[in-house]
Structure formats: C-alpha cells, structure tokens
Backbone as CSV, one residue per row, in Angstrom:
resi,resn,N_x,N_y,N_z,CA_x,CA_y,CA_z,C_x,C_y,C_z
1,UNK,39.524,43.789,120.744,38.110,44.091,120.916,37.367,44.122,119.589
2,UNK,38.013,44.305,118.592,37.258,43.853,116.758,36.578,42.979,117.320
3,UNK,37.305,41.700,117.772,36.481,40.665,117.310,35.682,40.648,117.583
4,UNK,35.074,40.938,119.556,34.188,41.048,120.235,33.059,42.111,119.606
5,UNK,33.373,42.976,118.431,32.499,43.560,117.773,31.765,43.422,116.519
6,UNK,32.494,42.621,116.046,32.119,41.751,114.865,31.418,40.892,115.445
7,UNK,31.939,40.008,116.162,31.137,39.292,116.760,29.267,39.441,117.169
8,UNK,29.312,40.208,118.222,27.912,40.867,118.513,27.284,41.411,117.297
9,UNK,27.932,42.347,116.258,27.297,42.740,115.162,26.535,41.701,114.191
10,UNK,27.603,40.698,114.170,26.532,39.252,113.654,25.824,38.868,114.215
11,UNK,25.607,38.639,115.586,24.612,38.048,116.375,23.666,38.977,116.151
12,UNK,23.381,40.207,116.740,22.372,41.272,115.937,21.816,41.385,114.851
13,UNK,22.429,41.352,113.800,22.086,41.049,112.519,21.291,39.398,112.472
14,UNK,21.395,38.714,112.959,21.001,37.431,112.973,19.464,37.470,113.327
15,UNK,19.785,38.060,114.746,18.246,38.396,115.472,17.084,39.476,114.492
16,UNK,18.155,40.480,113.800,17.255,41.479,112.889,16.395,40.801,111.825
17,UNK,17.451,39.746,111.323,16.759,38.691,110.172,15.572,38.051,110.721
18,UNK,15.822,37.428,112.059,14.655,36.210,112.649,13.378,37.018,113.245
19,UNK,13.472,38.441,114.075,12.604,39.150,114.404,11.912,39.923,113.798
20,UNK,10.888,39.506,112.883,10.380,40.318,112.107,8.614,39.427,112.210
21,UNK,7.761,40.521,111.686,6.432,40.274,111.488,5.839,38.971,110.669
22,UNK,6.378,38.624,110.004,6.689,37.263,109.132,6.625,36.359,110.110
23,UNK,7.182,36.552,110.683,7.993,35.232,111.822,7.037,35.344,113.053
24,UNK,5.782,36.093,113.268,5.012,35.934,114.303,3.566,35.516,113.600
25,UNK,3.360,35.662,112.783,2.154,35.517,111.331,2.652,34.337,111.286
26,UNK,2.121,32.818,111.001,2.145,31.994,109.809,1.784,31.795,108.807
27,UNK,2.669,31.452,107.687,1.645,31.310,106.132,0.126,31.029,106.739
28,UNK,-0.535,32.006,105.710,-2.101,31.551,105.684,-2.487,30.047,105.323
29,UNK,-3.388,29.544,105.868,-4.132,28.095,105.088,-5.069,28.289,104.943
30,UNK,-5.498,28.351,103.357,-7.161,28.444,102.658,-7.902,26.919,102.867
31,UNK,-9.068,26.965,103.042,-9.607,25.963,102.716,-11.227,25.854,102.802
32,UNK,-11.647,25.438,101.982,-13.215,26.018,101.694,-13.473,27.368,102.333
33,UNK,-13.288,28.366,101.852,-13.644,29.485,101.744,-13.088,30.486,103.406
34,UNK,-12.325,29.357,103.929,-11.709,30.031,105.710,-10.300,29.852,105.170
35,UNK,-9.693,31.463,105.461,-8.509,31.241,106.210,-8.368,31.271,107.478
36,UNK,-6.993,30.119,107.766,-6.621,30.532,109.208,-4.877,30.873,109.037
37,UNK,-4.325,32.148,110.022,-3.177,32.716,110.464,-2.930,32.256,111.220
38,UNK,-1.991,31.510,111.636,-1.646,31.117,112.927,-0.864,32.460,113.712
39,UNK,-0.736,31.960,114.770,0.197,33.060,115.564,1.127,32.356,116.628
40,UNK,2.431,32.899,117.000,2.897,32.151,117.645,3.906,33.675,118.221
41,UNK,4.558,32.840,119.810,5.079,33.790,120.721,6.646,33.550,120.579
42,UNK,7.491,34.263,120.650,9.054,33.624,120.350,9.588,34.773,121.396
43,UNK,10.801,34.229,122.262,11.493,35.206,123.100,12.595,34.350,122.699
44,UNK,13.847,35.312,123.356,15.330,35.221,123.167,16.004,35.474,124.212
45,UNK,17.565,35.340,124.099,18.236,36.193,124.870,19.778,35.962,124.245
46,UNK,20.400,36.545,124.210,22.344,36.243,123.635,23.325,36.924,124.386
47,UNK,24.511,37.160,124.292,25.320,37.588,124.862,26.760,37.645,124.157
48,UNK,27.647,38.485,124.287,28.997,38.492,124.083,29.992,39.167,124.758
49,UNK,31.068,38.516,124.486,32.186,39.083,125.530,33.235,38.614,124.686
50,UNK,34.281,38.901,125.512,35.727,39.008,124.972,36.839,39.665,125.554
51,UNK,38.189,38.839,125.448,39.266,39.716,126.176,40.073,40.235,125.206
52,UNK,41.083,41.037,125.586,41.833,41.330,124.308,43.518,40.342,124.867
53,UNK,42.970,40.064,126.137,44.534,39.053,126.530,45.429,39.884,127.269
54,UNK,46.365,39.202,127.632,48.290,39.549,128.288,49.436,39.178,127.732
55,UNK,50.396,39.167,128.292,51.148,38.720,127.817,51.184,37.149,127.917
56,UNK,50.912,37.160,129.362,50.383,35.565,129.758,49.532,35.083,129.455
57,UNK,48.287,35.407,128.613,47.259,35.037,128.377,46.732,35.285,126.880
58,UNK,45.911,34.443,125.812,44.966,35.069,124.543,44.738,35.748,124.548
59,UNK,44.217,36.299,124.077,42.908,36.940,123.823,41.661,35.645,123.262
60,UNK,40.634,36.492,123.748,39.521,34.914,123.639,38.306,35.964,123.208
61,UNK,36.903,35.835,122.371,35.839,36.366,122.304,34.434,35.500,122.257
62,UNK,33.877,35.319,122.005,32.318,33.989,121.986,30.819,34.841,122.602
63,UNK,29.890,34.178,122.221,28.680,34.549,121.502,27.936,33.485,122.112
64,UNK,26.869,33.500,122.295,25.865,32.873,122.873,24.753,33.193,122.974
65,UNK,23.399,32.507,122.211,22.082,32.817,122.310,21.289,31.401,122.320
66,UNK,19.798,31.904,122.683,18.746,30.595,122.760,18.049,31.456,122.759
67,UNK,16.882,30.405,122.299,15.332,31.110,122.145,14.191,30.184,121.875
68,UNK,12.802,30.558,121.786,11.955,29.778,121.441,11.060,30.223,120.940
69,UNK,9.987,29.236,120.104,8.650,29.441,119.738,7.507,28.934,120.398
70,UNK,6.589,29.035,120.597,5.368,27.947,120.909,3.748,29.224,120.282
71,UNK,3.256,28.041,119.660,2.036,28.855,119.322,0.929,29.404,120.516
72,UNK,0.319,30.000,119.876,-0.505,30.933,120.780,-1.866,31.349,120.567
73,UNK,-2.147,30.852,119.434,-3.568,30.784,118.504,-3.322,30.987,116.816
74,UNK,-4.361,31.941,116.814,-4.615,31.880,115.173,-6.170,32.843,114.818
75,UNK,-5.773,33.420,113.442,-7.087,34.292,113.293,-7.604,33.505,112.026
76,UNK,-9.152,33.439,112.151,-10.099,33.010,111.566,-10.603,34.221,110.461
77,UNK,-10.702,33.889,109.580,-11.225,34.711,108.716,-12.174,33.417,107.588
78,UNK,-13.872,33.828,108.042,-14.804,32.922,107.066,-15.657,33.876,106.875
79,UNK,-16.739,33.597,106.551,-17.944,33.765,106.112,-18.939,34.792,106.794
80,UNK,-18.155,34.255,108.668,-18.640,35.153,109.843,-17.605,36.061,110.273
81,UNK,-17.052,36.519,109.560,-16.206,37.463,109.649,-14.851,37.135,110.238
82,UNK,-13.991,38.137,111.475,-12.601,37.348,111.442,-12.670,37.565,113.176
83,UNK,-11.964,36.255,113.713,-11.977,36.518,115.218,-10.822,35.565,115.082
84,UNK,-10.478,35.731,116.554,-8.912,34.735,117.190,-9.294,33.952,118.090
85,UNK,-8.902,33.156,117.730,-8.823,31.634,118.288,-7.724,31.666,119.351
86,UNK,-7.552,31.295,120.560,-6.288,30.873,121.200,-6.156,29.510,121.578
87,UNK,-4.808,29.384,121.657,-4.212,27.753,122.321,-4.915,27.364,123.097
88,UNK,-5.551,26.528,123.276,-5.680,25.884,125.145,-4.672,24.843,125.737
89,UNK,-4.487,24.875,126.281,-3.223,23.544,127.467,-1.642,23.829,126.528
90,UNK,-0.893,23.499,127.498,0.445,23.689,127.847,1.108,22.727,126.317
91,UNK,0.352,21.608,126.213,0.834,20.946,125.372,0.557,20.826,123.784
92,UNK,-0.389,21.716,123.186,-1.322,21.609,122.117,-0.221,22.260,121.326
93,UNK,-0.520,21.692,120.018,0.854,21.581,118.806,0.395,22.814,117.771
94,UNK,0.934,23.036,116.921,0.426,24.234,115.999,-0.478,23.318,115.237
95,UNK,0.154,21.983,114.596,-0.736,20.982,114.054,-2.135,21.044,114.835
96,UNK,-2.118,20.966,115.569,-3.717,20.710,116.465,-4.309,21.475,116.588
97,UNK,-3.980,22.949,116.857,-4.696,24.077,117.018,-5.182,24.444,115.762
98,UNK,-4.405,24.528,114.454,-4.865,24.926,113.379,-6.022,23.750,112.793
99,UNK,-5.773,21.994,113.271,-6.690,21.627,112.409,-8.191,21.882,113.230
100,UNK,-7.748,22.435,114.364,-9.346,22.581,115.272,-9.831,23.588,114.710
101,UNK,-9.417,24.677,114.742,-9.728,26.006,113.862,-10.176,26.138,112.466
102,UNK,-9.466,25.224,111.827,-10.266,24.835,110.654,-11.511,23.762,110.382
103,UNK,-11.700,23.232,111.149,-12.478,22.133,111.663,-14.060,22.686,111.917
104,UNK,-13.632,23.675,112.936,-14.164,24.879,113.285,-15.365,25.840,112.095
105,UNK,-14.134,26.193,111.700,-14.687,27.159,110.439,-15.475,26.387,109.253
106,UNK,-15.097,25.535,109.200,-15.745,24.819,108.147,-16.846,23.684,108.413
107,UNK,-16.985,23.652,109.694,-18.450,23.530,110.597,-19.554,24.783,109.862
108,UNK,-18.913,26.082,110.560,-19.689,27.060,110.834,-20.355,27.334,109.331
109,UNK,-19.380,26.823,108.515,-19.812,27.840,106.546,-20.775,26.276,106.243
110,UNK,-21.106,25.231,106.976,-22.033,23.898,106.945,-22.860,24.500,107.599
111,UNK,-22.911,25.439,108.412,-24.200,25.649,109.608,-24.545,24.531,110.360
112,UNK,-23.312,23.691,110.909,-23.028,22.787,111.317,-22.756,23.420,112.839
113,UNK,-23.144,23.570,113.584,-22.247,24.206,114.768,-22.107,23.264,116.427
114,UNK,-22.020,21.555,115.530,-22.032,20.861,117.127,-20.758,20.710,117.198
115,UNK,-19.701,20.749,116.356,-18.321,20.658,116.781,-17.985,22.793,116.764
116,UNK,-18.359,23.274,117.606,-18.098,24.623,117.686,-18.532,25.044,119.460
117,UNK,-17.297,25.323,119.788,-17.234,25.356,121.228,-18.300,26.794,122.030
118,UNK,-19.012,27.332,121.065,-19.553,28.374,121.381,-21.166,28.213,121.571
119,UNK,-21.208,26.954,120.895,-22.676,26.191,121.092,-23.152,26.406,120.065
C-alpha cells in the first residue's frame, strides 16, 4: 500500500502545482494604454488504487487523471475604467476573444465606438 500512497501523494502535489490563481488569470496584454486579463475555466478529476497482491497474484498500483481548459472571457482595464468581457459561442479561441477585447478597447480610447457591441 506505499506505493498506492506515494502514488496519490504525487498526483496531489501535481494538481497543488497546476491549481492555483496564476493558472485562472492570464498574463496581462498591454497595448495602447488597455490591459486585457484573460480568464479561463479548468476542471479535473484523477484517481488511484492499488493491490498489495497474493500469493497468486502482484501486487499492482496506477494513477489516472484528465482535465481541461477553455476560456471564459477577460477583464478590460482602459481609460473607462475596468469591466469583463465574456466568451460568446462554444467555439471562440482565447486568440479571438482577446483580439476582440482589445480591438474593443482601443476603439473606445479613439472614441471610435462602431466596432463596440454596446453601440
């Protein structure tokens, strides 16, 4: 049963490293005077087990996890202060959302506001 505890203890430790505030934040991107944060959603799940064996049999232990990311918006911080942006459709990339958002913002600091979905 070590192993089966070592085992899980690394997998834990793994998840402690990847689950953190860092990892839901994206690096900031400056650009004329807007940042944008992206944000993104990540779930998991893992598992472990293990036998200790027979006489007829090993002992056997193994580990198993999956997980994902997909973005979810992003916070605006310009000129007009700071609001959140979210994803729209199932398929929109972090690439796309952030260059709309910046696209966006740097409309608004032009007083440009026909590419700005708010009118």
């Amino acid at each position: 049963m070590d192993d089966v505890e070592k085992l899980l203890k690394g997998t834990v430790e793994e998840l402690d490293r990847l689950l953190n505030a860092k990892n839901v934040l994206g690096a900031p991107i400056e650009r004329d005077g807007a940042t944008v944060i992206p944000l993104v959603s990540f779930g998991f799940g893992f598992g472990a087990g293990g036998s200790a064996g027979t006489e007829k049999s090993g002992a056997a232990t193994g580990t198993g996890a999956g997980g994902g990311v997909k973005p979810v918006g992003a916070i605006i911080i310009d000129d007009h202060g700071a609001r959140v942006e979210e994803v729209r459709g199932a398929v929109t990339t972090i690439a796309d959302m952030v260059a709309d958002a910046a696209a966006k913002a740097m409309a608004r600091r032009r007083g440009d506001r026909t590419n700005d979905d708010a009118g």
